[in-house]
C-alpha positions as CSV (number, residue, x, y, z in Angstrom):
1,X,134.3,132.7,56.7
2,X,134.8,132.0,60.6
3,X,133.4,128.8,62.0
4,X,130.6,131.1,64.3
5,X,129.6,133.2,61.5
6,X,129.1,129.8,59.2
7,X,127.6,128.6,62.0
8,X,125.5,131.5,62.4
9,X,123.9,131.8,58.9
10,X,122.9,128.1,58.8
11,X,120.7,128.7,61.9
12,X,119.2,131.6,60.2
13,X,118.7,129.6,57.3
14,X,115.9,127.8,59.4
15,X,114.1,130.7,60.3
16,X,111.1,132.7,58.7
17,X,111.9,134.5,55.5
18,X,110.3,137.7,58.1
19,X,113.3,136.6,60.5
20,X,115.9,136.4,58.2
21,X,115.5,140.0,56.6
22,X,115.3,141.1,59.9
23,X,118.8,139.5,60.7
24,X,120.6,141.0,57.2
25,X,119.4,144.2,57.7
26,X,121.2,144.1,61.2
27,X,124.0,143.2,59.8
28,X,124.1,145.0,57.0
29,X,123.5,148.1,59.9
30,X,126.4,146.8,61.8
31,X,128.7,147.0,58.5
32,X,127.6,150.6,57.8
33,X,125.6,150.1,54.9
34,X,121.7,151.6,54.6
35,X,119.1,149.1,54.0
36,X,115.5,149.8,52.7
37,X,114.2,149.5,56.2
38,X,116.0,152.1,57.5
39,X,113.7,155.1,56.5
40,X,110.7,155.2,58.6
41,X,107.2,156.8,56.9
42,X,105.4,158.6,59.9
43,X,101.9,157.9,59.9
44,X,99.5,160.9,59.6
45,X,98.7,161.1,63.2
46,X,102.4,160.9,63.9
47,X,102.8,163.8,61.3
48,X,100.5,165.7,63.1
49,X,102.2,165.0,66.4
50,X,105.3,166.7,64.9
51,X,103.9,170.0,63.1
52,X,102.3,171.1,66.2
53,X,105.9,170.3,68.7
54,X,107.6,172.4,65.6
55,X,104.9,174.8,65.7
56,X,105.2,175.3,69.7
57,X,109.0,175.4,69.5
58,X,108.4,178.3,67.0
59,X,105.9,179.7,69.9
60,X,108.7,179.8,72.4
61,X,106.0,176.9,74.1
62,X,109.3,174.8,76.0
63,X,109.4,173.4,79.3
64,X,111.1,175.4,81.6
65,X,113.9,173.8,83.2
66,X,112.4,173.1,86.4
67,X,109.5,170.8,84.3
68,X,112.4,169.1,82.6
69,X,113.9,168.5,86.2
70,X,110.6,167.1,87.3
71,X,110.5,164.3,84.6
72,X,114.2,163.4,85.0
73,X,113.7,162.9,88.9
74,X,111.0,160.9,87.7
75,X,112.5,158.7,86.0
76,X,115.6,158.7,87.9
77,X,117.4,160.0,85.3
C-alpha cells in the first residue's frame, strides 16, 4: 500500500461510521465496482413527476427548440 493511501485510511479511520461508508463507496465507485448505494428508490412524488414527463413525451408535449434556446441563454449555457 502507498504511503498517501495508508495515510489516507488512517484519517478515515477517525471519522463517523456515516463518513466512512461514504468514503468506501467512493472508492469502491472509482475502482468500478457497484455498491448498495448506488440504486436510488424515487419517492412517490418523484414517481409521479416521471409518469406524467413519459406521458407528455408520448403526447408529442416537447419544448420547441426555441424554449430549449431560451433556458440555455439563461443559464449561459
Amino acid at each position: 500500500m502507498s504511503k498517501i493511501l495508508a495515510r489516507a485510511f488512517e484519517a478515515a479511520r477517525e471519522l463517523p461510521a456515516e463518513m466512512q461508508d461514504e468514503l468506501g463507496g467512493i472508492l469502491l465507485r472509482l475502482m468500478g465496482e457497484e455498491t448498495e448505494e448506488d440504486v436510488y428508490e424515487l419517492t412517490p412524488e418523484e414517481e409521479a413527476d416521471l409518469d406524467e414527463a413519459l406521458a407528455e413525451v408520448e403526447r408529442g408535449e416537447l419544448a420547441t427548440d426555441e424554449e430549449v434556446r431560451a433556458v440555455l441563454a439563461k443559464y449561459r449555457l
